[in-house]
ROLOKE-426832 format. One record per residue (C-alpha): residue number from 1; chain; z negated, y negated, x. Coordinates in steps of 0.5 Angstrom, whole numbers, padded with zeros to 4 digits. Layout:
// residues N
+-------+------+-------+-------+-------+
| kolke | sero |    zz |    yy |    xx |
+-------+------+-------+-------+-------+
|   NUM |    A |     Z |     Y |     X |
...
+-------+------+-------+-------+-------+
This chain:
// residues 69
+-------+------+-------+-------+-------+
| kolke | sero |    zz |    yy |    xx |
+-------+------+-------+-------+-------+
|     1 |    A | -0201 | -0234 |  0129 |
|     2 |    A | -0205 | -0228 |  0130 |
|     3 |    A | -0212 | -0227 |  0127 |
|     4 |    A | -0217 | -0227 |  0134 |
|     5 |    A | -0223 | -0222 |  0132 |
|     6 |    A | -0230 | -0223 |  0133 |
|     7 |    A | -0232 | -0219 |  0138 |
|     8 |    A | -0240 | -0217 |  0140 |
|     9 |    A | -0240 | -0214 |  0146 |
|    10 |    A | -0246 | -0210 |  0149 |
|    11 |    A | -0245 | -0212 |  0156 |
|    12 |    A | -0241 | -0218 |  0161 |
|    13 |    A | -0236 | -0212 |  0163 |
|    14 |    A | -0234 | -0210 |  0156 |
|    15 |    A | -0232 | -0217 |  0155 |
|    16 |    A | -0229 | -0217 |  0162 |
|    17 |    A | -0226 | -0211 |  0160 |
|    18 |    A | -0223 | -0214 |  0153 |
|    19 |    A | -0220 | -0220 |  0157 |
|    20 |    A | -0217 | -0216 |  0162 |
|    21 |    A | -0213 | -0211 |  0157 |
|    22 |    A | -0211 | -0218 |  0154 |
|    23 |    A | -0209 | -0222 |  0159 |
|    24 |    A | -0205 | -0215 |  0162 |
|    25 |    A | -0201 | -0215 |  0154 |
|    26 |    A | -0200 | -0222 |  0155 |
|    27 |    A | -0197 | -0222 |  0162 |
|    28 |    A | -0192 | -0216 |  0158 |
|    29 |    A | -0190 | -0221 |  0153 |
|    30 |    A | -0188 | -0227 |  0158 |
|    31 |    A | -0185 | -0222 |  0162 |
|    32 |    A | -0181 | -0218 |  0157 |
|    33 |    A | -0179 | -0225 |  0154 |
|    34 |    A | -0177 | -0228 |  0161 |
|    35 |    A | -0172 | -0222 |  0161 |
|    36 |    A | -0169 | -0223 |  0156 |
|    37 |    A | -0168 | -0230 |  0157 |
|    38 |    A | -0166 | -0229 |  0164 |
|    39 |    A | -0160 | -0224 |  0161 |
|    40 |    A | -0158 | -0230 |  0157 |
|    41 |    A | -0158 | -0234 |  0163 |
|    42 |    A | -0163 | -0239 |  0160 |
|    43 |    A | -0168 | -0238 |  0166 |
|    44 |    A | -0168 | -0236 |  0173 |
|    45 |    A | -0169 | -0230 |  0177 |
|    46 |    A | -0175 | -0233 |  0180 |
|    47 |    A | -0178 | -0234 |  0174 |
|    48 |    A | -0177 | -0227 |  0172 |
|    49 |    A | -0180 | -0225 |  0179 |
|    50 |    A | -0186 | -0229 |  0177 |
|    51 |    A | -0188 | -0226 |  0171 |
|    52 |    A | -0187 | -0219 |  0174 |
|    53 |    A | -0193 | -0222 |  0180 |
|    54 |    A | -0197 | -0224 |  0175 |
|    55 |    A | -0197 | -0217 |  0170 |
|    56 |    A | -0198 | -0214 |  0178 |
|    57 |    A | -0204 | -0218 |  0179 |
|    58 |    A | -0206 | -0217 |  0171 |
|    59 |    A | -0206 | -0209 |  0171 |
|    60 |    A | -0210 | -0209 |  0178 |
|    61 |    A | -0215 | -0214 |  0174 |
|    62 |    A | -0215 | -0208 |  0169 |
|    63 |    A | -0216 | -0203 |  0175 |
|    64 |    A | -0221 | -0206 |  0178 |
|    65 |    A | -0226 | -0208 |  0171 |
|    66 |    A | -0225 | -0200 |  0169 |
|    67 |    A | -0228 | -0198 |  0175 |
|    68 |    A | -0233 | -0204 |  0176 |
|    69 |    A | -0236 | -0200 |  0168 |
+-------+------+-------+-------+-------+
């Protein structure tokens, strides 16, 4: 398991920032995990779909807090 950091973050749009960047690597994993199971035949096309939304919505978050700094 991955060691968390400790970060001190000047202000709440740092955090945000760094939660948003984290969650978009996440939603990346999940989905290039889901591609392959899906090319394995061990879940669904709609599944993969999903997670293709979910990095979609991930990547606006990160759009938008950069551009809230």
């Amino acid at each position: 398991m991955e060691h968390e950091k400790i970060l001190v973050h000047e202000t709440t749009l740092e955090h945000a920032l760094d939660v948003a960047i984290a969650n978009q690597k996440e939603a990346q994993r999940l989905l290039d995990g889901a591609k392959a199971a899906f090319a394995a035949g061990d879940i669904s096309e709609e599944r993969v779909l999903q997670l293709e939304s979910l990095l979609a919505v991930a990547a606006e978050d990160v759009k938008r807090v950069t551009k809230e700094q």
